[in-house]
C-alpha positions as CSV (number, residue, x, y, z in Angstrom):
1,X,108.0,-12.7,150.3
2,X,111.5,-11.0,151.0
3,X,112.6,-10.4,154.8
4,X,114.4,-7.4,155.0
5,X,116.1,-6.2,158.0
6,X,115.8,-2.9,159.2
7,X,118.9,-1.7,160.8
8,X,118.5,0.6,163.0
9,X,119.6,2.9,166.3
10,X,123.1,2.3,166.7
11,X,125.4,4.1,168.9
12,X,126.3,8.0,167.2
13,X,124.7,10.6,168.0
14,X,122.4,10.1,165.3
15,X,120.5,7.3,167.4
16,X,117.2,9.0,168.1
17,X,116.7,10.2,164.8
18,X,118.1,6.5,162.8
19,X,115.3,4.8,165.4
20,X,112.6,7.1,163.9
21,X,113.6,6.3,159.8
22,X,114.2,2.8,160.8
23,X,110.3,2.7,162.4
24,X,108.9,4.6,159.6
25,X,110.6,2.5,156.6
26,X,110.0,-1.0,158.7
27,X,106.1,0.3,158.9
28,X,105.9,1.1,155.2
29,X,107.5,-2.3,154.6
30,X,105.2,-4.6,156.6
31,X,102.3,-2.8,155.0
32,X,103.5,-3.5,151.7
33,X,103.8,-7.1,152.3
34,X,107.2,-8.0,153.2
35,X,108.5,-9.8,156.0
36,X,110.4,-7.6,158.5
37,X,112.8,-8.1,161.1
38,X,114.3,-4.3,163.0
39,X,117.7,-4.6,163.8
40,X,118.4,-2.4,166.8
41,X,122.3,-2.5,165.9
42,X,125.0,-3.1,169.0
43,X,128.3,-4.6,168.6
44,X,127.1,-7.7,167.9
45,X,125.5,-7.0,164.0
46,X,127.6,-9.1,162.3
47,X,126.3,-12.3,164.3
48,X,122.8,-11.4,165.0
49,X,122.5,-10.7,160.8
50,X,124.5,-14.3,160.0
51,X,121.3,-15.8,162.3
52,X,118.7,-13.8,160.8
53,X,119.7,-14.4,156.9
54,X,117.5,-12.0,155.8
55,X,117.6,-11.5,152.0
56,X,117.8,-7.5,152.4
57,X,119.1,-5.5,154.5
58,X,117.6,-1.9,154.5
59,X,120.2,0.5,155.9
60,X,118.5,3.1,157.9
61,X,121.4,4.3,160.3
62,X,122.8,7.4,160.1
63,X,125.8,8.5,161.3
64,X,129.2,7.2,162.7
65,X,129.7,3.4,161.5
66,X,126.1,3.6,159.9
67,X,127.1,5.5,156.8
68,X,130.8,5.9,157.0
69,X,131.6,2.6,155.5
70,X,131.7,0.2,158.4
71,X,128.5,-1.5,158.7
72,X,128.4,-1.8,154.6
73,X,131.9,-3.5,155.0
74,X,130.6,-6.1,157.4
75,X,127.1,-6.8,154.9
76,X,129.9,-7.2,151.8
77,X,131.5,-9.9,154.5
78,X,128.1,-11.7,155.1
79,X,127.2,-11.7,151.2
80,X,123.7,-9.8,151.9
81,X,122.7,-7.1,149.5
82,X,121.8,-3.7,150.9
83,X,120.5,-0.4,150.4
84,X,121.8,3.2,150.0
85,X,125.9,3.4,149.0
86,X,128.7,1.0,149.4
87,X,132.0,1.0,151.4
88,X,133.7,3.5,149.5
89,X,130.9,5.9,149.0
90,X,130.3,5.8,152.2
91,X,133.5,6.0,153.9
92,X,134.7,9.5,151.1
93,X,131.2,10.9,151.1
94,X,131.5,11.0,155.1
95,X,134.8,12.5,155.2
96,X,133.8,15.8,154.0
97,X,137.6,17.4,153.3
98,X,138.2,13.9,150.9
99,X,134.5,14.4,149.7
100,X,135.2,18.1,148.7
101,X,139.0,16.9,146.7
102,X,136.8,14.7,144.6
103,X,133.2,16.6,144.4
104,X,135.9,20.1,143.1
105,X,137.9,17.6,140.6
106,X,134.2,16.8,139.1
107,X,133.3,20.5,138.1
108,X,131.3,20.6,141.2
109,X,131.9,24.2,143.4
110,X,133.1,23.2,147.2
111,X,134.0,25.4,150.0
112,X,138.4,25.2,150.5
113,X,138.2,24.4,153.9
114,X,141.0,24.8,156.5
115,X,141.8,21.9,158.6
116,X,142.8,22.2,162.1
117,X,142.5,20.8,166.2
118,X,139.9,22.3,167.8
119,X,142.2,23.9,170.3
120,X,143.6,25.9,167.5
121,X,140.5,26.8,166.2
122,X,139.2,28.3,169.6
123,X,142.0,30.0,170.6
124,X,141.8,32.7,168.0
125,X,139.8,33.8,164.4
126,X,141.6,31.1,161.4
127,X,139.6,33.8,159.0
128,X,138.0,36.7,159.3
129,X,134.2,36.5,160.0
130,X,131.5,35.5,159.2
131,X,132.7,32.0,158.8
132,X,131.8,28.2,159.8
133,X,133.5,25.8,162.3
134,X,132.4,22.2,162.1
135,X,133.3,18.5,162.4
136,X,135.0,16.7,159.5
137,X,132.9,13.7,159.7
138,X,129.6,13.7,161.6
139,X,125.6,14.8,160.2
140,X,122.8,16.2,161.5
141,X,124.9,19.7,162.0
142,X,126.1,18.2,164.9
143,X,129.2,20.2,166.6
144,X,128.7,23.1,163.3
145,X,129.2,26.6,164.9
146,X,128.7,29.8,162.4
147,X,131.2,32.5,163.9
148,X,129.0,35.9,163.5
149,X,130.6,39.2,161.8
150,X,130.5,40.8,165.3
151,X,132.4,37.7,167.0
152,X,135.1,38.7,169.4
153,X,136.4,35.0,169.9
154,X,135.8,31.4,168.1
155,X,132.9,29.7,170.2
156,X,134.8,28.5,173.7
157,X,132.7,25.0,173.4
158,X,135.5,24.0,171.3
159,X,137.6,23.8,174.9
160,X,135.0,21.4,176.6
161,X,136.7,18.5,178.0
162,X,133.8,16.4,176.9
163,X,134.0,17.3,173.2
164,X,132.7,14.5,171.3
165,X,133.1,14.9,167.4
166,X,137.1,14.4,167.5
167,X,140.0,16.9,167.9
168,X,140.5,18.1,163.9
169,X,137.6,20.5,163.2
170,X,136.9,22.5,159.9
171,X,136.6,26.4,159.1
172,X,135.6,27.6,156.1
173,X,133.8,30.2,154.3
174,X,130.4,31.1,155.5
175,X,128.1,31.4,152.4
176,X,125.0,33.5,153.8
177,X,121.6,33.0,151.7
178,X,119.0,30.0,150.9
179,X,120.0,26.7,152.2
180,X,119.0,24.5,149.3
181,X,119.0,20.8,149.1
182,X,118.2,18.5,145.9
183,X,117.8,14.7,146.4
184,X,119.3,11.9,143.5
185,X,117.2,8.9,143.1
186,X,119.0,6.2,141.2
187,X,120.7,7.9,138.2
188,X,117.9,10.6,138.3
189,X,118.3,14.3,140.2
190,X,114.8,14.9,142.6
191,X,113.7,18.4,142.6
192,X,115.1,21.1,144.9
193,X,113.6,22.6,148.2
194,X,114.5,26.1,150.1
195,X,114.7,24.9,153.7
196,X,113.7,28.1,155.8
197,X,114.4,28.3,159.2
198,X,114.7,30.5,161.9
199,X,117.9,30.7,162.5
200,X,119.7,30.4,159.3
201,X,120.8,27.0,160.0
202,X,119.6,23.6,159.2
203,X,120.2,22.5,162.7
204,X,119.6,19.1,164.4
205,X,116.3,21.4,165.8
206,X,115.3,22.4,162.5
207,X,115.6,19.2,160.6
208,X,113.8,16.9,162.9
209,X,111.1,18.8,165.3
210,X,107.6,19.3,163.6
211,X,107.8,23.0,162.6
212,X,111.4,23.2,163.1
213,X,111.9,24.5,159.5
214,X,109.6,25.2,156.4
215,X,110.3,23.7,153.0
216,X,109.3,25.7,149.8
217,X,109.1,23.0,147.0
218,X,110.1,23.4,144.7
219,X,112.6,26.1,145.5
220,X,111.7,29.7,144.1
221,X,114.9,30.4,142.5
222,X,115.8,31.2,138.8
223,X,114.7,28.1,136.4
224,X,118.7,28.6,135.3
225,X,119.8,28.0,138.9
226,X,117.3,25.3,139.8
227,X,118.7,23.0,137.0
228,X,122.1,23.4,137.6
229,X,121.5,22.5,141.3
230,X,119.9,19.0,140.1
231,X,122.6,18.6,137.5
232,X,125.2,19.0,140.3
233,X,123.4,16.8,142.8
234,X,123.8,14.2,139.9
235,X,127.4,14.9,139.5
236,X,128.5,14.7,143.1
237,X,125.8,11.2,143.5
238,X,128.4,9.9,140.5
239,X,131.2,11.8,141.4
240,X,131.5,10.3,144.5
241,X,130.2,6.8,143.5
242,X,127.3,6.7,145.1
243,X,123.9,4.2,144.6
244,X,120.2,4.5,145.9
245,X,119.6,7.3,147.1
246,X,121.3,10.4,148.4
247,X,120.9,14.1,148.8
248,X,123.4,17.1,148.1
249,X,123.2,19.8,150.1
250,X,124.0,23.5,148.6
251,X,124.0,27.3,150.1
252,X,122.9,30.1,147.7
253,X,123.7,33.7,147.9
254,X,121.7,35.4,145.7
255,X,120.3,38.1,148.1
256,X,120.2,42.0,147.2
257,X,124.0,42.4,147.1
258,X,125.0,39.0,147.7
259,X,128.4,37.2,146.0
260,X,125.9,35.0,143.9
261,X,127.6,32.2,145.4
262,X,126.2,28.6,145.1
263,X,128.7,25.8,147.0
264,X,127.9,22.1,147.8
265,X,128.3,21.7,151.3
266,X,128.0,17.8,151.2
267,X,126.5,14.9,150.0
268,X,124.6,12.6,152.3
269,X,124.5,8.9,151.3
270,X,121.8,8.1,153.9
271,X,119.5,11.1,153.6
272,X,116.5,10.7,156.6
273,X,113.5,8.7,156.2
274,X,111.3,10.6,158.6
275,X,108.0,12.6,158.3
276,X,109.5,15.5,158.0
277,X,113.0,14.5,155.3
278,X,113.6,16.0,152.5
279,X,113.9,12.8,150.0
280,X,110.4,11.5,151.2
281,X,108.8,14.9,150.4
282,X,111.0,15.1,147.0
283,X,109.7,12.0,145.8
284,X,106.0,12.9,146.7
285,X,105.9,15.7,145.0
286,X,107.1,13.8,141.7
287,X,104.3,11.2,142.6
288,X,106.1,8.1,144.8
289,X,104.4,8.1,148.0
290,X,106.9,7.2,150.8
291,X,105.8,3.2,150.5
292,X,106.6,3.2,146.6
293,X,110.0,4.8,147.4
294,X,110.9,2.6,150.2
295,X,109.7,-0.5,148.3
296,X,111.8,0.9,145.2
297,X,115.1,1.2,147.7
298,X,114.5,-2.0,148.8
299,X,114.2,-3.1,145.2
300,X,117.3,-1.6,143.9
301,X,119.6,-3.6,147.0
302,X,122.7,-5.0,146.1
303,X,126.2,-5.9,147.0
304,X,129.4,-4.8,145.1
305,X,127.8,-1.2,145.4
């Protein structure tokens, strides 16, 4: 019988939501007979994992250090295979500037964002609206602001003193239309799902409350744009060297006089394991119940990744 450790929690801002995919995958993995240690993960990883030994360590942090590179770097160090992407992955598919260079060199269609501080991107319109301000480096749509047409300033928040996603900021583009997402699964696309919401964005709100969004799977789009969004999931998954499983997430403009648009936003090497994520629901749909999937991550854990 394997242990695997479930790390979990962290410090980002992703902590509520890492707690709740660490819970869920450590459930599905005592259930399915293997031995299971959760990892609430402080400072202090590195020794608490070189006491445990476990022969697995399933990744379930999201977030700063959790999927940017850091905490793969220290499993490398300690020799024990993991889950999800490795350090470089990681570390480029996190830095979303770096992430679109490499995702536009593959084919794949990016946004050109502009990068700036905050302060400059408060103090007046960088482009003219509709457009998007948002961290370079965080998930869960945390610190994203869409500037509306009728916008008379950039969104003052960008002044606060206690600002916490870092002093550059990016603006770019806003592409209006479906927010689409397709998940990769090894070297194999998922299928796609139209995430409505309320709003018109895929918010911290809409991703993680029950009800915050609706997902229509698969997506009711042309069969000629549904494929090319799973071959371009693939592409960026490969493109950006990642492993296990990740998700690409696109917007589409194909409304009555829309551009016709369709941009990769970003890839997300450590998509969330919750009731309500995306991958989980992809894989049901194809027939891998959320025990099979998290047995088959475990599974496919590695170093060297």
């Amino acid at each position: 019988m394997s242990h695997v450790a479930v790390l979990m929690g962290g410090w980002s801002a992703e902590r509520p939501v890492s707690l709740s995919s660490g819970n869920a995958c450590a459930d599905a993995l005592e259930a399915d007979g293997f031995q299971v240690t959760r990892v609430d993960v402080g400072r202090d990883v590195a020794e608490v994992l070189a006491r445990l030994k476990p022969d697995v360590a399933f990744n379930a942090l999201h977030g700063p250090f959790g999927e940017d590179g850091c905490i793969q770097g220290i499993l490398e160090i300690l020799a024990i295979p993991y889950t999800h992407s490795g350090v470089l992955a990681s570390s480029l598919a996190m830095n979303k500037p770096k992430a679109n260079d490499v995702m536009r060199a593959a084919g794949i269609p990016v946004s050109d964002p502009i990068l700036v501080h905050r302060l400059e991107a408060a103090e007046s319109h960088l482009m003219q609206p509709p457009y998007v301000i948002k961290p370079p480096a965080e998930g869960s749509t945390f610190g994203v602001f869409i500037v509306k047409e009728d916008a008379t300033h950039p969104p003052q928040e960008l002044f606060s003193d206690d600002w916490a996603f870092g002093d550059l900021v990016m603006v770019e583009r806003y592409v209006g239309g479906r927010e689409l997402t397709c998940g990769v699964r090894g070297d194999e696309s998922l299928e796609v799902i139209d995430i409505i919401t309320e709003t018109g964005l895929y918010d911290y709100h809409a991703k993680y409350a029950i009800g915050g969004s609706r997902h229509i799977l698969p997506a009711e789009i042309l069969p000629d744009v549904y494929q090319n969004i799973r071959m371009l999931a693939l592409r960026a998954h490969q493109a950006l060297g990642c492993r296990g499983v990740s998700r690409a997430d696109f917007r589409y403009d194909d409304r009555p006089g829309g551009t016709g648009d369709l941009i990769c936003l970003e890839v997300n090497t450590q998509p969330g394991m919750t009731a309500t994520s995306l991958v989980p629901e992809m894989a049901a749909y194809l027939g891998m119940d959320f025990q099979a999937l998290v047995r088959w991550m475990v599974e496919d854990a590695s170093c060297g990744r």
